[in-house]
C-alpha positions in Angstrom: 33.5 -42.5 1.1 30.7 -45.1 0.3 27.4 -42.9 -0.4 25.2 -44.2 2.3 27.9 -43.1 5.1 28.0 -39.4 3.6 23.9 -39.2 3.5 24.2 -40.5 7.5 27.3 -38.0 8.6 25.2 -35.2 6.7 22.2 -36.1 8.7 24.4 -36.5 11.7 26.0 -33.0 11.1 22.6 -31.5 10.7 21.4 -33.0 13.9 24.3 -31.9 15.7 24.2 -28.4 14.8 20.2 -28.5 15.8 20.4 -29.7 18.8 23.9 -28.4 19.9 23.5 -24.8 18.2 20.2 -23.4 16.6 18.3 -25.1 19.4 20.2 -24.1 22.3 21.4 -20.8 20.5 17.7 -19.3 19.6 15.9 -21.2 22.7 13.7 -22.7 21.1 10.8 -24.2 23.2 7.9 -25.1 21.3 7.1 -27.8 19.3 5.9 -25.5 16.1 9.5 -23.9 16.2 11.0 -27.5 16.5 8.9 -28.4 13.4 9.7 -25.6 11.6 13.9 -25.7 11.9 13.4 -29.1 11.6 11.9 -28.8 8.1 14.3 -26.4 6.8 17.2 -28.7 7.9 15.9 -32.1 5.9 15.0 -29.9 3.0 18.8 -28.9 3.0 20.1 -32.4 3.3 17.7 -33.3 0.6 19.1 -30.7 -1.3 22.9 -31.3 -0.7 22.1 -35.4 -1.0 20.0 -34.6 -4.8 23.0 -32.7 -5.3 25.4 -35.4 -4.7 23.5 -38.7 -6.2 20.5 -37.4 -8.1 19.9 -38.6 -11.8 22.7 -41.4 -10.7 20.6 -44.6 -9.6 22.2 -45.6 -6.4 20.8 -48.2 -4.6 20.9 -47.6 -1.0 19.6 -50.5 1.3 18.1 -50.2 4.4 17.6 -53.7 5.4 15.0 -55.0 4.3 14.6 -53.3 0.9 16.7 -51.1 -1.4 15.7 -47.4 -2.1 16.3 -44.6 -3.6 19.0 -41.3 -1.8 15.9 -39.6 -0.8 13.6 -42.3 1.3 16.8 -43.3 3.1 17.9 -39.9 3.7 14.3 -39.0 5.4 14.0 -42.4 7.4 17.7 -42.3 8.7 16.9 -38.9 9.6 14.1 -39.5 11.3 15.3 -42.7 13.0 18.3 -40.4 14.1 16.2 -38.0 15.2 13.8 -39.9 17.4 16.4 -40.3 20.3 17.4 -36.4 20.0 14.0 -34.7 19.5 12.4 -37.2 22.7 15.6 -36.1 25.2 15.2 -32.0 24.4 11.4 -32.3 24.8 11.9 -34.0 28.4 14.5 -31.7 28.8 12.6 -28.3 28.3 9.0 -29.7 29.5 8.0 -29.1 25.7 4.8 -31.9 25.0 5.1 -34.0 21.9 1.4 -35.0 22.0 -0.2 -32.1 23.5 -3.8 -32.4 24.3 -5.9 -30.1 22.9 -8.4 -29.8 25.2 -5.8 -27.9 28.2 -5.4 -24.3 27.3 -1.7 -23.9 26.6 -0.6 -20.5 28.8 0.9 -18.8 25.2 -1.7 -16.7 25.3 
């Protein structure tokens, strides 16, 4: 399998379990929870992906430049994401900007 399609089915797998499992599975409703399962999930693909191609000097292009495995694992993730993370927050009310001037009721 060409190395930029396994760094975009691992973030796709990732995604899929977040959003289909560990979301869904532990309710998760806030946006400091989001962050932090979100973090733990690209550190493991960063892991698995340095595992796979680091110390090997791919080039992986992302249009308009060439990069290294970890800059297009985290802006594929991230442009993956976008579509994902925007749907579950309209979904479940949870604010992506929220304004810190209104109390927040989690008191």
């Amino acid at each position: 399998m060409d190395h930029h399609l396994t760094i975009l089915a691992l973030n796709a797998g990732l995604l899929l379990l977040a959003y289909l499992v560990i979301y869904p599975g532990f309710r998760v409703r806030n946006l400091g929870q989001m962050i932090v399962i979100d973090i733990g999930l690209t550190g493991f693909a960063l892991f698995v992906a340095w595992w796979l191609y680091g110390g090997q000097g791919l080039s992986f292009s992302l249009i308009l430049f060439d990069t290294n495995w970890a800059v297009f694992l985290i802006v594929t993730m991230l442009a993956m994401e976008w579509a994902l993370f925007s749907n579950y927050c309209k979904r479940h009310g949870i604010e992506m900007f929220p304004d810190p001037a209104r109390p927040s009721g989690d008191d």
